[in-house]
C-alpha positions as CSV (number, residue, x, y, z in Angstrom):
1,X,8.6,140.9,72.2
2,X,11.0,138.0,71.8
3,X,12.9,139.3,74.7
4,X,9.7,139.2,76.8
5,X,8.6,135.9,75.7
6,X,12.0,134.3,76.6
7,X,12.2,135.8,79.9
8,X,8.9,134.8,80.9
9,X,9.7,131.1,80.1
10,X,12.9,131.3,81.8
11,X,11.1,132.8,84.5
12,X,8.4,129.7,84.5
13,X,11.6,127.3,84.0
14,X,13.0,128.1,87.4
15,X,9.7,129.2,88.7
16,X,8.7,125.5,87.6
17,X,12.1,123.9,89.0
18,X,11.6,125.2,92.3
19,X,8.5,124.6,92.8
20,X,9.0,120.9,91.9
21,X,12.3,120.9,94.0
22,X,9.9,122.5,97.3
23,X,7.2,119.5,96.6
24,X,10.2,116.8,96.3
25,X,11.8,118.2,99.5
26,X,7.9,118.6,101.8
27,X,7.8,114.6,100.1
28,X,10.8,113.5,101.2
29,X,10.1,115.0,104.6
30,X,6.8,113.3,105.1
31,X,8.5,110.1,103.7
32,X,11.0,110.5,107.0
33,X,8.5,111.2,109.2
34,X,6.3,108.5,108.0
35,X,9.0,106.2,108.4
36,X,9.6,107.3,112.0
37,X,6.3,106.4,113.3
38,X,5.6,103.2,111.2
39,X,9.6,102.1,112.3
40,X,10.2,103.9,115.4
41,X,7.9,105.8,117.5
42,X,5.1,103.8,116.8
43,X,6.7,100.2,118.3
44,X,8.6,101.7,120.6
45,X,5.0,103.3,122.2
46,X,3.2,100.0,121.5
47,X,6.2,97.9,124.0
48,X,6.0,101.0,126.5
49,X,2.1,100.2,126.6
50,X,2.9,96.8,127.2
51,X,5.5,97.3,129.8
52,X,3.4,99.7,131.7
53,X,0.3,97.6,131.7
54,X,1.9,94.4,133.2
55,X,3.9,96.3,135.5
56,X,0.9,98.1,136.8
57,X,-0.6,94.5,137.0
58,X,2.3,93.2,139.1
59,X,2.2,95.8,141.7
60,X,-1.6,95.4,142.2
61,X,-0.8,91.6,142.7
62,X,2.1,92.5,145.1
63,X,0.3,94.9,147.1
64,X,-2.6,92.7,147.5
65,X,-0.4,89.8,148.4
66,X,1.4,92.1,151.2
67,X,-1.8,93.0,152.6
68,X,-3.3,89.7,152.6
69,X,-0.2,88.6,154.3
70,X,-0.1,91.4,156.9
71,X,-3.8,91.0,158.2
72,X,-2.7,87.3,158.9
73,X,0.2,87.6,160.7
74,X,-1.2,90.8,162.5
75,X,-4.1,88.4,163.7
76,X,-1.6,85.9,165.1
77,X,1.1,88.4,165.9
78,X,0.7,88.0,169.5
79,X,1.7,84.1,169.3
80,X,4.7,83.0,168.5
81,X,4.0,79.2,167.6
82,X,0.6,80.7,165.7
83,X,3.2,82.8,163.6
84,X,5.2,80.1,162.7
85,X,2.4,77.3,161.8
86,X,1.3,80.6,159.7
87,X,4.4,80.9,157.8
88,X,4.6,77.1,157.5
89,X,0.9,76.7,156.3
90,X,0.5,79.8,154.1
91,X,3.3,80.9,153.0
92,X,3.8,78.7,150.1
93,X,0.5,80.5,148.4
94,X,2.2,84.2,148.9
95,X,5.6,82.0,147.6
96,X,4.0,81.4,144.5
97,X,2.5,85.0,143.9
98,X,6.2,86.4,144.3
99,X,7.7,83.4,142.0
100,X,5.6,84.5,139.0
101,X,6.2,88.2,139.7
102,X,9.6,87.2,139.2
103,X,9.1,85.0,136.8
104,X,7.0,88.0,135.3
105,X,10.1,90.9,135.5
106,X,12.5,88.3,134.4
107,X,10.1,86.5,131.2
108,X,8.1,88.9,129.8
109,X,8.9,92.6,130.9
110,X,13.5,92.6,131.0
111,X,13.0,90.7,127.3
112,X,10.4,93.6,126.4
113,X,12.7,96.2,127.6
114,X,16.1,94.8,125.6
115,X,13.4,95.1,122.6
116,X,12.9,98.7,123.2
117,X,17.0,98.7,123.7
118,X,17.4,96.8,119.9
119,X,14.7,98.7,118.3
120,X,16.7,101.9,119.4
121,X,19.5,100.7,117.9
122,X,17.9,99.7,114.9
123,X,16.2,102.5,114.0
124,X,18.4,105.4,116.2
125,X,18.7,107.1,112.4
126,X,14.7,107.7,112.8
127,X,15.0,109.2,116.4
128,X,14.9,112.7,117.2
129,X,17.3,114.5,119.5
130,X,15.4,114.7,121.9
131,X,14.2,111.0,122.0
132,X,17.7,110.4,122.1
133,X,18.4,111.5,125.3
134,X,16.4,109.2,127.0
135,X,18.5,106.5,125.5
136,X,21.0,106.0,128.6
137,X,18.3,106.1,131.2
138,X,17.0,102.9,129.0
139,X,19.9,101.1,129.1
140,X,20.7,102.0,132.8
141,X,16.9,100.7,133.5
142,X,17.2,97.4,131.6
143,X,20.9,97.0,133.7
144,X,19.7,97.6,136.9
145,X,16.4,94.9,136.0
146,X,19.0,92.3,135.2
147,X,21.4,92.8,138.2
148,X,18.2,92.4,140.4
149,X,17.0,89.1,138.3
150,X,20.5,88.2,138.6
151,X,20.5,88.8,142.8
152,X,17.5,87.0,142.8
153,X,15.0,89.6,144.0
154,X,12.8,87.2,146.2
155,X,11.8,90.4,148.5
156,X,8.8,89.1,150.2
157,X,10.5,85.6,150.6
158,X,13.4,87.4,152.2
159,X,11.3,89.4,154.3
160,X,10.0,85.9,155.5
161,X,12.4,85.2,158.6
162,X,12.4,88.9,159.3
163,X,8.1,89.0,160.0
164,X,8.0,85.8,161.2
């Protein structure tokens, strides 16, 4: 009976150790994961958001601007001297729109992308493998951004003399 009575509390010893060592181990777990997405995932989403909104906002500005500016020189295309008073006249307006999108890539959506790059470094612990991956693309993204800030990406201005 002894015998009995001491195996079954070993028994609900190591019973009782694993079972605290399998809730310590699902804790810990939900500990990391929490952390992840409080740290890591959950930031990093919140700059993509940002990126993608005012990047969706620049294009629609751009393409509107083009347009705009293609209906007027289509409707003077024929006239040389027309052409050119229009470029002198307007094109200051459609200067402006390309000066902020610029201002735009270069102010608020490069510094929001070197973010996404520091918070990755940061917190590259709480990544996964396969959020990892995506890490070069990143930094090739945010180095191509600043070698076109840094060439002075003036497109439609460029474009100027050419459609003129």
């Amino acid at each position: 009976m002894e015998i009995v009575a001491v195996v079954a509390a070993l028994v609900g010893v190591v019973l009782g150790d694993r079972l605290a060592y399998l809730r310590e181990r699902a804790t810990r777990k939900h500990e990391f994961v929490r952390r992840q997405v409080e740290e890591f995932y959950s930031p990093l989403a919140g700059i993509r958001h940002e990126i993608r909104a005012k990047s969706e906002l620049r294009v629609r500005i751009s393409s509107a601007a083009d347009a705009a500016w293609r209906r007027l020189c289509d409707e003077v295309r024929d006239e040389a001297h027309e052409l050119q008073a229009l470029s002198d006249e307007r094109f200051p307006e459609f200067k402006k729109i390309i000066e902020y999108n610029n201002q735009q890539l270069a102010g608020d959506l490069l510094p929001s992308y070197r973010k996404m790059l520091d918070l990755f470094r940061e917190k590259y612990w709480l990544s996964n493998d396969s959020t990892r991956q995506h890490y070069g693309a990143l930094v090739e993204r945010v180095r191509g951004g600043l070698e076109s800030v840094g060439k002075g990406i003036n497109s439609l201005g460029s474009r100027r003399g050419a459609e003129s």
